[in-house]
N, C-alpha and C positions, 0 to 999 in steps of 0.2 A: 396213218402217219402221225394224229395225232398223239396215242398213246407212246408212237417212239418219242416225239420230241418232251413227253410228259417226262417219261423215266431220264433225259436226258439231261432236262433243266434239274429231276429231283437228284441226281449223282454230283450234279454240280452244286447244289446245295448241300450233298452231305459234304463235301469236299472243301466246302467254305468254310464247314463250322469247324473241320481240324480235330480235334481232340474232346471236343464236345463243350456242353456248357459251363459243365460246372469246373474244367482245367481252364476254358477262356474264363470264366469271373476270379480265379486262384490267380491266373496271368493279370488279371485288371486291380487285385488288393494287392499285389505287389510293386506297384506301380507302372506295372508295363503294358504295351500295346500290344496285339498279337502279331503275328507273323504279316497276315494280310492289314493291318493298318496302319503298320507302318510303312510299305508298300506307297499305299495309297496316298499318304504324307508324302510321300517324299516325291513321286510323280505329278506330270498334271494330270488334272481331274478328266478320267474316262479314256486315258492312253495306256493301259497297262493290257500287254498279249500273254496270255500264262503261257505255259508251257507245260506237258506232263501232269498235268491234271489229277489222273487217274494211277500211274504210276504206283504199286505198291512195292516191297520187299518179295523175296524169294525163301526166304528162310523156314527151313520146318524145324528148327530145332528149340528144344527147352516150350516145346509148345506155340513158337513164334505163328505156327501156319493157323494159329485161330485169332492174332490178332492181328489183323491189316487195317492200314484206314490208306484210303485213298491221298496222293502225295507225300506218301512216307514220308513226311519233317521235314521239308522243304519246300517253300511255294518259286517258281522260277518264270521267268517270264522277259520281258523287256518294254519299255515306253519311253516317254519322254519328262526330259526337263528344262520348261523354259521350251520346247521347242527342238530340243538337240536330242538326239537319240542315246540313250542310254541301256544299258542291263540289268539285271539286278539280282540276287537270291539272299532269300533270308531264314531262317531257321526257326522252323516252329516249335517255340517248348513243349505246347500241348500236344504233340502227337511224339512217343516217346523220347522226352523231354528233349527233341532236336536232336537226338543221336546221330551219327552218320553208319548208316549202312553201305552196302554193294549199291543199291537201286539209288538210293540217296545221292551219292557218290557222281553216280552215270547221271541225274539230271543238271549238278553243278557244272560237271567238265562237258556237256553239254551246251551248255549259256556260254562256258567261257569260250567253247569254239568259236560259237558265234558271233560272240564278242569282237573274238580276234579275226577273224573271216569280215566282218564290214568294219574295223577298226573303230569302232568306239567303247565307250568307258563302259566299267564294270564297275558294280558294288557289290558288296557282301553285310548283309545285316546277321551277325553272328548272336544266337542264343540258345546253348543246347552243352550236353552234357557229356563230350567227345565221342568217343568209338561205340557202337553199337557192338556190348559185348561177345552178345548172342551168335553175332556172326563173324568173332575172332580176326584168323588173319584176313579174309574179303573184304571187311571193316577198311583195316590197314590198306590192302592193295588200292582200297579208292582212294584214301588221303592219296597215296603216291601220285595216284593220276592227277591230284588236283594240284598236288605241288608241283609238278611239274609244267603243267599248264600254265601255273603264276610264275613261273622262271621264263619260257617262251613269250610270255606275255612283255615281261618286264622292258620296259623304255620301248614300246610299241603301242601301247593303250594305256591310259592312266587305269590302276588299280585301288579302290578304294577301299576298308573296312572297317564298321561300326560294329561294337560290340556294345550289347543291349543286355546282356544279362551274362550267365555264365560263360564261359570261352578256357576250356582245360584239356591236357593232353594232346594229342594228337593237332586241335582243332587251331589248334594258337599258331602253328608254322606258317599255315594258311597265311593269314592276318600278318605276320611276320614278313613275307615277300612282298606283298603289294607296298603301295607307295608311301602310301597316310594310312594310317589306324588313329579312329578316335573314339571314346567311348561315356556312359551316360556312366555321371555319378551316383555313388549308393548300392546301384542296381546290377553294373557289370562289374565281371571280374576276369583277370589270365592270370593262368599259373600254369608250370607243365606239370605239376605232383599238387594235389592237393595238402589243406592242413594236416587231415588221415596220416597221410603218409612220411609228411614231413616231420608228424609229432614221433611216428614210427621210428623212422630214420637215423631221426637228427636230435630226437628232444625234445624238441622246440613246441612252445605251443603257441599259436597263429592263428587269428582268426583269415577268413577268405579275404577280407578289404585290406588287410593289414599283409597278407602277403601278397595280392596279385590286384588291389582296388587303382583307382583313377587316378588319387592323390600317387599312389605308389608308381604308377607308370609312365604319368605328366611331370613327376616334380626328382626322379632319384632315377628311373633305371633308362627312361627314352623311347621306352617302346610305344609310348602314345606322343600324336601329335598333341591332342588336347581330349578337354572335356566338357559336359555341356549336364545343365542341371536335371533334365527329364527327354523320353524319347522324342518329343514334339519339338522342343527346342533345338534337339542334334539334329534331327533329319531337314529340318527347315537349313539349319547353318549349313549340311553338303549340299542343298539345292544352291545355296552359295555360294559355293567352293567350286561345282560345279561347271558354274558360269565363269569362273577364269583360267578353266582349263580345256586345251585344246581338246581334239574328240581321239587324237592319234600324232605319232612322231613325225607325221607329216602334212596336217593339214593343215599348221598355224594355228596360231593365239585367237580365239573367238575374239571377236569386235563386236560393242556392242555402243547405242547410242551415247552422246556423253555435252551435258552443257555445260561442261567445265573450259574455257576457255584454253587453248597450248600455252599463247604468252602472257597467263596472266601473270603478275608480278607480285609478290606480297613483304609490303615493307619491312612487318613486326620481323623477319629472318634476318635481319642486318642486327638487330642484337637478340641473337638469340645466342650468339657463344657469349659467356661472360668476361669481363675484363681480367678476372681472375683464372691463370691457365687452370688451374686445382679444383674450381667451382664446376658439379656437375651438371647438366640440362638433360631435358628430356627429349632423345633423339626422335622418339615417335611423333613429337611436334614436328616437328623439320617432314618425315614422313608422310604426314596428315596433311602440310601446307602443300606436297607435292603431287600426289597421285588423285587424278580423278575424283572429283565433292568427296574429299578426305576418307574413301571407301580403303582399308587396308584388310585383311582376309588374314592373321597373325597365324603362323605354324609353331608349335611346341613355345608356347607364350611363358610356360611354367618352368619352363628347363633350361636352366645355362642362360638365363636373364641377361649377361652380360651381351650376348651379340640376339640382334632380331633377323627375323625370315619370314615372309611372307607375301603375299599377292596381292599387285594396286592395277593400276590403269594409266596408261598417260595416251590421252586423245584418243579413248574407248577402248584400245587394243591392254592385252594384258603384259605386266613385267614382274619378273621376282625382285625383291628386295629383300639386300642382307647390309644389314649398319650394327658398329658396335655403339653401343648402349652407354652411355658415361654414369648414369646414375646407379650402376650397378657393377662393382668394380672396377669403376671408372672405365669401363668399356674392356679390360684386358683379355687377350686371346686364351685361357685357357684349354686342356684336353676335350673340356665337354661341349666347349662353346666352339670349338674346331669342327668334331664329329656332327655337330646341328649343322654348322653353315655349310659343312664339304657337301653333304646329305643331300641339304636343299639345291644346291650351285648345281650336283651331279642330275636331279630331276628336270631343272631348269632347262638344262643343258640337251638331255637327252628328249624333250620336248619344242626344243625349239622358241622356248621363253627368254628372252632378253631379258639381261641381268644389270642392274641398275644396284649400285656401293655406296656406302657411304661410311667415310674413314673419320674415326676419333678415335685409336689407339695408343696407349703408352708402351705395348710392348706386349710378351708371353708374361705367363704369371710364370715367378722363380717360386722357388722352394722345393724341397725332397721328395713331399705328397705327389707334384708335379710329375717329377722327372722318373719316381717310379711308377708310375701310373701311366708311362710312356707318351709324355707331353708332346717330342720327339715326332714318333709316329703321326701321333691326333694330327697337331701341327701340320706335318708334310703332306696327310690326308686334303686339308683345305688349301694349299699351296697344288695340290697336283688336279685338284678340282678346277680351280682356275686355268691353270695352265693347260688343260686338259679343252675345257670347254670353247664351243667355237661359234655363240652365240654371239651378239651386241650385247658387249661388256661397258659400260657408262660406270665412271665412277667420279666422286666428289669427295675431296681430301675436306673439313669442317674443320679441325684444331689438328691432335696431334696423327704424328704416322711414323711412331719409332722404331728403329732396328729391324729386325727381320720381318715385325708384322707389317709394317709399311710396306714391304716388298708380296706379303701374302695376300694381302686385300684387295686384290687387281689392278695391281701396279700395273704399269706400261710395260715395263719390262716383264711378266708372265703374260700378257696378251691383251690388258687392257687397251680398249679401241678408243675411246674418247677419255684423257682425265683431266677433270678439272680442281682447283682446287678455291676456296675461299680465303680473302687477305688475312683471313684468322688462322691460315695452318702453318704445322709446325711441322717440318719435314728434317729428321735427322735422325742419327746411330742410340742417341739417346736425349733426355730432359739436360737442359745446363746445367745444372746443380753437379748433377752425377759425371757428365764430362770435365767438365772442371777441376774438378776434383782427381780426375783422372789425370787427366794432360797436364795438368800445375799441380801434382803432389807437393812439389816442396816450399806451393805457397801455403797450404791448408792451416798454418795456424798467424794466418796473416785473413782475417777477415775482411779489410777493406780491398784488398789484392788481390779477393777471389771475388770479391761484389763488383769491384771492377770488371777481371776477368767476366765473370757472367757477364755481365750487360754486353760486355764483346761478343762471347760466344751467343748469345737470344742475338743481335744485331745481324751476326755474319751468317748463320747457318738455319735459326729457328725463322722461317720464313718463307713463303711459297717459289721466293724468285730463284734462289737459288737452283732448285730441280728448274725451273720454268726456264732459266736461260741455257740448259741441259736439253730440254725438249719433253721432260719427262714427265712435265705438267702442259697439256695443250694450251692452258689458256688460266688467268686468274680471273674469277667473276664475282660480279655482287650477291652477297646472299638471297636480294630478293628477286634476282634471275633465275633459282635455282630451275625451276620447272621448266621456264622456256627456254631454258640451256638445254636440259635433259631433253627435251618431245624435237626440239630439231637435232637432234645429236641420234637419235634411235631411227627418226626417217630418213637421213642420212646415212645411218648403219642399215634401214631394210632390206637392202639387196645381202650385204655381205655373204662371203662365198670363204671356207677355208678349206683346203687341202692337205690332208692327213697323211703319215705313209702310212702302207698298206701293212695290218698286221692281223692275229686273231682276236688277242684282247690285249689291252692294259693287264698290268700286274699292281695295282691299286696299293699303298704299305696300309694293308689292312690290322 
């Protein structure tokens, strides 16, 4: 018996070392961790069950049948984090360079059954060098399997993936369905054609960071939520991330301890809007003073700066938050800044996360670039996100809430459930200036006639009472209630119950 469990621990060791020494020290001056260490980061310590171990490829062609290494390019397994159970797969470079083979393929869509079979989360630590050419279309047929896997999956199990080094062809759709994709600066990259062929193609010449890097994907095209400076630093942040997401679409927002008081009050928010409506602030302060010891978890922090989304707390249990941003375009809705918050709202939503607003809008951005860039669209995306969702909607009007984006931000009238607003908002069609101007045309070269007018028009209509004696504002509150407005306002929402009619799907104006 002993010589069986001898050769048993030694297959397990060849199996550990992947690709061998000298491709793991090539993985380590490059800066990266290998397939199993970062595993091991990102788990707690001594909860990790492999799976497939042994697993090789099938292929005899181009000479393939001489070289197997045990786990074909992928180590797969499941453990824990923090205690919740989780999955995981991640992509060995060192054993042909993470390619996806047929065998490859069947250990992923694998994990991800199981995944979806006990409803908890999945991750994907991506780094490898798409389809395993050697084995053509069975290459391809397992992408299919797995994309399809991540479709069935979707708004049923949170899907996460990190990309750690290379992520081309084939391999990016992946990454592409699940929910958050984030990836390590420097060292990852996506692209569906590499520079080769772009230079082929098109001309162009590009290096790999410059067409598919971090800065490229966090800050101009959206496909990452963020990014983070080395693999130690990313893997620690989704143990983070982590812990404010449920395990599945139905088992609720993890709770986790919290010695932040619900009613605590904090004065400094009574002037935090300025006396000047034009004067920006910084919404993430307001933020910070409200969710759980100022813990806030920021999604795509690089993209469309103008509106925020991301993950707090109030009274241990987890909420999303979406606020427009004033110190960055003065917080306006534009196409990109639509597409972020629809995105986030529709996760929120299909997790069973309560959604907590907070409104300082002047309106849509105008202009040409806008409106052919189908502002329109974007726009109605976040408008039908709302109205769509049937979660505990909390929202808090801070200064303005013009025109149509006043009605996008989860107004009362698309389904907000509690809104409040602060004695500092500005609830109308547009700013006085621009009204005024409108409605007295033919005072406009009569200065004192419209300085007057204004002060009437900011009197009668820039003001919260007005909606508030409509109903359309539940309540006007002091800035420094803001939190214990919000935490009795959400356990008061925990029960809610909405009733949908029965269809297949939504038709989303994608």
């Amino acid at each position: 018996m002993k010589h069986i469990l001898d050769e048993l621990e030694q297959r397990r060791a060849g199996a550990r070392m992947g690709g061998g020494e000298r491709r793991i020290d090539a993985q380590h001056k490059r800066g990266k961790l290998t397939a199993r260490e970062r595993i091991e980061l990102l788990l707690d310590t001594g909860s990790f069950e492999e799976f497939d171990t042994f697993v090789q490829h099938r292929c005899t062609d181009f000479g393939m049948e001489n070289t197997k290494t045990p786990g074909d390019g992928v180590v797969t397994g499941w453990g824990t984090v923090n205690g919740r159970q989780v999955f995981v797969f991640a992509k060995d470079f060192t054993v042909f360079g993470g390619s996806l083979s047929e065998a490859h393929a069947a250990k992923i869509t694998k994990i991800q059954d199981m995944a979806l079979k006990t409803r908890a989360p999945i991750i994907g630590l991506f780094d490898a060098g798409g389809a395993r050419i050697q084995e053509g279309v069975a290459a391809l047929g397992g992408y299919g399997e797995v994309f399809r896997r991540n479709v069935t999956a979707s708004g049923v199990i949170p899907q996460i993936s990190v990309i750690m080094g290379p992520c081309a062809g084939g391999d990016v759709y992946s990454p592409a369905m699940t929910d958050f994709i984030f990836m390590v600066r420097d060292t990852s990259y996506m692209f569906v054609t590499g520079p080769e062929v772009v230079k082929t193609v098109t001309n162009e010449s590009v290096t790999s960071e410059e067409l598919g890097g971090a800065k490229v994907h966090t800050t101009k095209s959206s496909v990452a939520d963020g990014s983070y400076e080395n693999d130690v630093e990313c893997l620690l942040q989704m143990r983070r991330l982590i812990d404010f997401l449920p395990a599945n679409n139905v088992a609720g927002v993890p709770e986790w301890p919290s010695f932040d008081q619900a009613d605590r009050l904090d004065a400094s928010l009574d002037t935090l809007v300025p006396d000047n409506p034009n004067k920006p602030y910084d919404m993430k302060e307001l933020i910070g003073k409200v969710v759980d010891e100022g813990d806030f978890f920021e999604i795509q922090s690089s993209f469309a700066r103008n509106i925020l989304t991301g993950f707090g707390r109030i009274q241990g249990r987890t909420v999303g938050v979406v606020a427009n941003q004033p110190m960055v375009l003065a917080g306006v809705l534009d196409s990109d800044a639509s597409r972020k918050a629809a995105r986030f709202v529709r996760f929120c939503d299909a997790f069973e996360i309560p959604i907590v607003t907070f409104v300082d809008v002047p309106g849509f951005l105008p202009g040409t670039a806008q409106e052919y860039g189908g502002l329109i669209k974007h726009g109605a995306k976040l408008l039908f996100s709302y109205s769509q969702a049937t979660v505990p909607l909390v929202t808090v009007i801070t200064r303005k809430a013009f025109g149509g984006a006043y009605d996008v931000m989860a107004s009362k009238h698309i389904g907000g459930d509690v809104n409040y607003a602060w004695p500092t908002a500005q609830i109308a069609v547009m700013g006085a200036k621009g009204a005024v101007e409108i409605i007295f045309r033919a005072d406009i070269d009569d200065p004192e006639k419209i300085a007057a007018r204004t002060k009437e028009y900011e009197a009668r209509f820039l003001s919260p009472f007005v909606a508030a004696e409509r109903g359309y504002i539940d309540e006007v509150i002091t800035p420094r209630s803001t939190r214990k407005r919000i935490a009795r306002a959400l356990a008061m929402l925990a029960s809610k119950k909405v009733e949908t009619p029965l269809k297949k799907h939504d038709n989303l104006p994608l």
